[in-house]
C-alpha positions in Angstrom: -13.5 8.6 -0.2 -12.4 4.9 0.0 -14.4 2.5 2.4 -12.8 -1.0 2.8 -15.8 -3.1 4.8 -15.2 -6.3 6.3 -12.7 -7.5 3.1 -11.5 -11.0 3.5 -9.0 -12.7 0.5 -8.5 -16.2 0.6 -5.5 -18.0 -2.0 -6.1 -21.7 -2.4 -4.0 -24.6 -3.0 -3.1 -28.3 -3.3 -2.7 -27.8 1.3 -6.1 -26.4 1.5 -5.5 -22.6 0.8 -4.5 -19.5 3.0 -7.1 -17.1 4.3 -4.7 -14.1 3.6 -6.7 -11.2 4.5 -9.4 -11.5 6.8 -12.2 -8.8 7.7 -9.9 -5.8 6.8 -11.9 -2.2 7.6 -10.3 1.0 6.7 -12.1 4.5 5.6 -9.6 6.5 3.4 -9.8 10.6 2.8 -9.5 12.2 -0.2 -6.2 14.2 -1.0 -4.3 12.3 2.1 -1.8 9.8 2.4 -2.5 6.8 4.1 0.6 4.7 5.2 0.1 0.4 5.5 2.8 -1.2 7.3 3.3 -4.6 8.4 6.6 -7.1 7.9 6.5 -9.8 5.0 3.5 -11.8 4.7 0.3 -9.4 6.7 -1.1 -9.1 3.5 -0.1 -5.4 2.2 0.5 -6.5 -0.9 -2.6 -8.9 -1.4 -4.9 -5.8 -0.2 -3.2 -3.9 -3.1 -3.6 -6.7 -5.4 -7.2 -6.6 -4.4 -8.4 -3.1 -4.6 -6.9 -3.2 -8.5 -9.0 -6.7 -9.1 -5.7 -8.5 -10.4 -5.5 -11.0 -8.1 -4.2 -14.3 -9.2 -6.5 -17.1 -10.5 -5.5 -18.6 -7.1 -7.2 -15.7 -4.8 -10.8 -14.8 -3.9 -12.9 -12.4 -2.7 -14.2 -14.1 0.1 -16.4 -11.1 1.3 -16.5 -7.7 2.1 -17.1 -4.4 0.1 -14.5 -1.7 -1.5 -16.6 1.5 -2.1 -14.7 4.0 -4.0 -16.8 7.5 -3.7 -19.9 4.6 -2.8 -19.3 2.9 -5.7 -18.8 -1.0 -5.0 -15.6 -1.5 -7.3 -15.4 -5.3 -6.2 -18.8 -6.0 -7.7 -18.6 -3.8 -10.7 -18.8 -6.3 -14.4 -15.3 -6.7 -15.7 -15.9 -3.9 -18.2 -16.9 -1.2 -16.1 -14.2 -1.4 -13.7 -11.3 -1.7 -17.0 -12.1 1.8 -17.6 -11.7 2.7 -14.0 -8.3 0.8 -13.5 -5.6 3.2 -14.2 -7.8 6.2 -14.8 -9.2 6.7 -11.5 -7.5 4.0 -9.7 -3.3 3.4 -10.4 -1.0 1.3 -8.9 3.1 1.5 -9.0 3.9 -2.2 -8.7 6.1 -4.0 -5.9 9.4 -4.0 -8.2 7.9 -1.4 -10.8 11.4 -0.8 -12.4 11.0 -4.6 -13.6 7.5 -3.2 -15.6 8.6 -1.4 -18.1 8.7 -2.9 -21.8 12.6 -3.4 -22.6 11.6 -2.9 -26.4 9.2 0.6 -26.0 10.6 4.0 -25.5 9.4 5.6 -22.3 7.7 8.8 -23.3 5.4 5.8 -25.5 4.7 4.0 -22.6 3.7 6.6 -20.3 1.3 7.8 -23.1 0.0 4.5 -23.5 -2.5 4.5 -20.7 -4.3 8.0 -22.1 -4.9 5.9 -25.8 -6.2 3.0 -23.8 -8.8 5.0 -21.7 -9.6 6.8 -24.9 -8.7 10.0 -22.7 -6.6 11.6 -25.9 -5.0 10.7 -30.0 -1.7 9.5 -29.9 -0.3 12.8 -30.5 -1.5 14.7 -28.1 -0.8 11.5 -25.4 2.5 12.1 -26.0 2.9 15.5 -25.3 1.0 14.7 -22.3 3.7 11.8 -21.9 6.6 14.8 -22.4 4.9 17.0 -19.7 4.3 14.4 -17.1 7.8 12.6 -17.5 9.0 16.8 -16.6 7.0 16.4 -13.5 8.6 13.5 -12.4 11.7 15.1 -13.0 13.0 13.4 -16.0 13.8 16.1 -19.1 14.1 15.5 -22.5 17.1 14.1 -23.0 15.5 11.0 -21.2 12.4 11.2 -23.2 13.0 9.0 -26.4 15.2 6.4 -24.7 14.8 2.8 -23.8 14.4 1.4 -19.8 18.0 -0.5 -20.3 19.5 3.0 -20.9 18.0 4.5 -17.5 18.9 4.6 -13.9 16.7 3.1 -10.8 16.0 6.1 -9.8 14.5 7.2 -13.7 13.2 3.8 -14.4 11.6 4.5 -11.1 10.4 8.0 -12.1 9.2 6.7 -15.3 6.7 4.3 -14.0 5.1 6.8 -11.5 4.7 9.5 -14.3 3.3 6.3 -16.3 1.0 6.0 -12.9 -0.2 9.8 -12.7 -0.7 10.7 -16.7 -4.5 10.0 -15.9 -4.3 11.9 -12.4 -5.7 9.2 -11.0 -7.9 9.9 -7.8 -6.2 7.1 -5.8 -2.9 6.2 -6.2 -1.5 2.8 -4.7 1.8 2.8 -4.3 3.2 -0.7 -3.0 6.9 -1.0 -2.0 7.7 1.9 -4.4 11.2 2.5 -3.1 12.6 -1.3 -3.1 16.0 -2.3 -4.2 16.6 1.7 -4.4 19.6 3.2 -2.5 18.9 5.5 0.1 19.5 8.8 -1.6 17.1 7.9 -4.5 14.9 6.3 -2.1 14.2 9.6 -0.2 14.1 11.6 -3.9 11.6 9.3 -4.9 9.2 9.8 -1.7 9.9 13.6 -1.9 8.3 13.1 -5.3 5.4 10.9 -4.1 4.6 13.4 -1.4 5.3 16.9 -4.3 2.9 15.1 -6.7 0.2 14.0 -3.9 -0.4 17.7 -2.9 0.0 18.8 -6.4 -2.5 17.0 -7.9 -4.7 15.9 -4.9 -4.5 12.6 -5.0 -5.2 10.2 -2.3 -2.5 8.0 -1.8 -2.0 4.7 -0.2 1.2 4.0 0.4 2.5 0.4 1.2 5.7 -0.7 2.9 7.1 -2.6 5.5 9.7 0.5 6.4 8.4 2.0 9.5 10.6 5.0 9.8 9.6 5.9 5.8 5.9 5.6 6.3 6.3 7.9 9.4 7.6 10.4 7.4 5.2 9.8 4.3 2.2 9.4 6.0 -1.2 11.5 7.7 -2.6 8.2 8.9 -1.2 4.8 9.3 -2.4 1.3 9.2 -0.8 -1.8 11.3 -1.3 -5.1 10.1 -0.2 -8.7 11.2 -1.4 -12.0 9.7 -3.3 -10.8 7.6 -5.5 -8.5 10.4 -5.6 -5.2 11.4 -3.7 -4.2 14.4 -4.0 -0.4 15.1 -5.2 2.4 13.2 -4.8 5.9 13.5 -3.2 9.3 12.8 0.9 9.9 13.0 0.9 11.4 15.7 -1.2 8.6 17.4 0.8 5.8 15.8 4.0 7.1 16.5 3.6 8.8 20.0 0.9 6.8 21.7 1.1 3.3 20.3 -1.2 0.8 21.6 -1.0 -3.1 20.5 2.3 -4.9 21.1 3.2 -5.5 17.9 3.0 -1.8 16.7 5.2 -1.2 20.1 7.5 -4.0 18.9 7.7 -2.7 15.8 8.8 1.0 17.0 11.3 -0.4 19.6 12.6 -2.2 16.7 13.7 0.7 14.6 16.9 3.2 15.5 16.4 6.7 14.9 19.1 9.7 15.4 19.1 11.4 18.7 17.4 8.6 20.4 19.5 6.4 22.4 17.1 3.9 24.1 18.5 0.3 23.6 16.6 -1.4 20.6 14.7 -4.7 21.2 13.4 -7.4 18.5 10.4 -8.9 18.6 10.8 -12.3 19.3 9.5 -15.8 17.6 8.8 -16.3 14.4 6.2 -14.4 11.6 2.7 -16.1 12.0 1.9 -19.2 9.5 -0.5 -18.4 7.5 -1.2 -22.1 6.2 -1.7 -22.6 10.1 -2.4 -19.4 12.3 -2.8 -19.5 15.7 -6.7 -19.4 17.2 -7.5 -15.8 18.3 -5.3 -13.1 17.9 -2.4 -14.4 15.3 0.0 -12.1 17.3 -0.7 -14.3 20.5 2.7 -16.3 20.2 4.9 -13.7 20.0 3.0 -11.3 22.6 4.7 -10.8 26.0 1.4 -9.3 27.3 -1.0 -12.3 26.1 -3.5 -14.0 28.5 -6.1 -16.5 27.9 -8.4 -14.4 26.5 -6.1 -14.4 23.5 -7.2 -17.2 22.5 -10.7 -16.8 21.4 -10.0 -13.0 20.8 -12.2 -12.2 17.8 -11.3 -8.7 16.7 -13.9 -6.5 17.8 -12.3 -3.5 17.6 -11.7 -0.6 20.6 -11.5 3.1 19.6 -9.1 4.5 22.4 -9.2 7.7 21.2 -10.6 10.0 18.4 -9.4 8.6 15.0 -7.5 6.0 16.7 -8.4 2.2 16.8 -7.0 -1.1 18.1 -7.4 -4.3 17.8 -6.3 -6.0 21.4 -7.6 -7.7 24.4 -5.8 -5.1 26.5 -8.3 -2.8 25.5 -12.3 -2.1 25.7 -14.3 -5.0 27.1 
């Protein structure tokens, strides 16, 4: 189980600094796959960032807790939370297929992160390496070559098998299907989604592609700004959305079969450096009233396992 309480990240600079998330609470399953979604900028990444402690020297923990089977990991000494980065908590980078050393072979660096941890010699990590890289779905002919010498899609493969040689018990995949074309992009979440159920990892999967969290994930996440919108299952998300940006977002998006006219969300992405008081979505919200503008988040539960954050709703 992963409890986020009440996290808030702030990044300063020379202008004063940027609050860029701001009390951000989420509960997380074991074995499921929790879906984030939110356009450039609502802080996706930064919450990643964050639950792996490698925020830049310019961010902060402002406040909050991360509890990772009760376990406060954001308090934890610098030493005791290195062995649980990439053992028990991995992350596949925004861009991953730029991580990999140009000068390594791959089977090497995907048995790099068992010598680290101490979790096996250097010979047997690489047969581990060997094994894992099958999973993914790379054979041997890949095994001993360099990244330069791969394809997206392998480089790609490569990194999550890098990810999972640990098996992990959470698994944060952020944007793990950018500047991939659309066959490999769906081969690549195919393999996400094989290796979740395999291996029971919880994974939290980050993107700002609404359709391809749909089809990833049991429980999705909308944020804005740097807030929560909505929470809730698929089903809830997808069928019975509630705040007008999740709306916006869905009447945004074409899908096959469907033939209602699409419609963009108008205005322009919130600015961070200056949001607006209340809710940040208040300037681009057809439905906004005064209330708006002192809104403070306190959250509605509209129906079992599904919350929102909106004046429209609760008291």
């Amino acid at each position: 189980m992963l409890e986020i309480s009440n996290l808030s990240i702030r990044y300063g600079s020379k202008e004063g600094g940027v609050r860029a998330l701001e009390g951000v609470n989420l509960r997380i399953e074991d074995g499921s796959i929790f879906g984030i979604v939110g356009e450039s900028g609502s802080g996706k990444s930064t919450l990643a960032m964050a639950l792996m402690r490698l925020l830049p020297k310019s961010g902060s923990v402002e406040g909050g807790q991360v509890l990772l089977d009760g376990q406060d990991i954001l308090s934890m000494p610098d030493r005791e939370f290195r062995k649980l980065r990439g053992s028990k908590l991995s992350l596949v980078f925004q861009g991953a297929m730029n991580t990999l050393n140009p000068l390594m072979r791959i089977d090497i660096q995907v048995a790099e992160p068992l010598v680290l941890h101490g979790m096996s010699e250097k010979d047997a990590a690489l047969q581990k390496a060997h094994e894992t890289l099958e999973l993914v779905g790379l054979d041997a002919s890949t095994w001993r070559k360099y990244p330069h010498e791969l394809s997206g899609g392998m480089k790609q493969r490569t990194v999550i098998a890098s990810a999972i040689i640990t098996q992990p018990k959470v698994l944060i995949a952020d944007e793990p299907s950018t500047a991939l074309d659309v066959i490999t992009q769906v081969q690549i979440m195919n393999l996400l989604r094989s290796l979740q159920r395999r291996l029971y990892m919880t994974v939290i999967f980050i993107s700002h592609d609404f359709p391809l969290v749909s089809e990833m994930s049991d429980r999705i996440a909308i944020m804005y700004g740097g807030k929560l919108c909505e929470t809730g299952r698929n089903d809830q998300i997808m069928h019975r959305p509630m705040h007008p940006y999740t709306v916006g977002l869905i009447n945004s998006v074409a899908s096959i079969g469907n033939k209602r006219k699409l419609s963009a969300i108008p205005g322009d992405p919130v600015d961070m450096r200056n949001p607006p008081s209340g809710c940040r979505f208040r300037p681009r919200c057809s439905g906004a009233t005064e209330k708006c503008a002192s809104y403070g988040y306190a959250v509605t539960n509209v129906e079992s396992e599904h919350d929102v954050y909106c004046t429209l709703y609760g008291n």
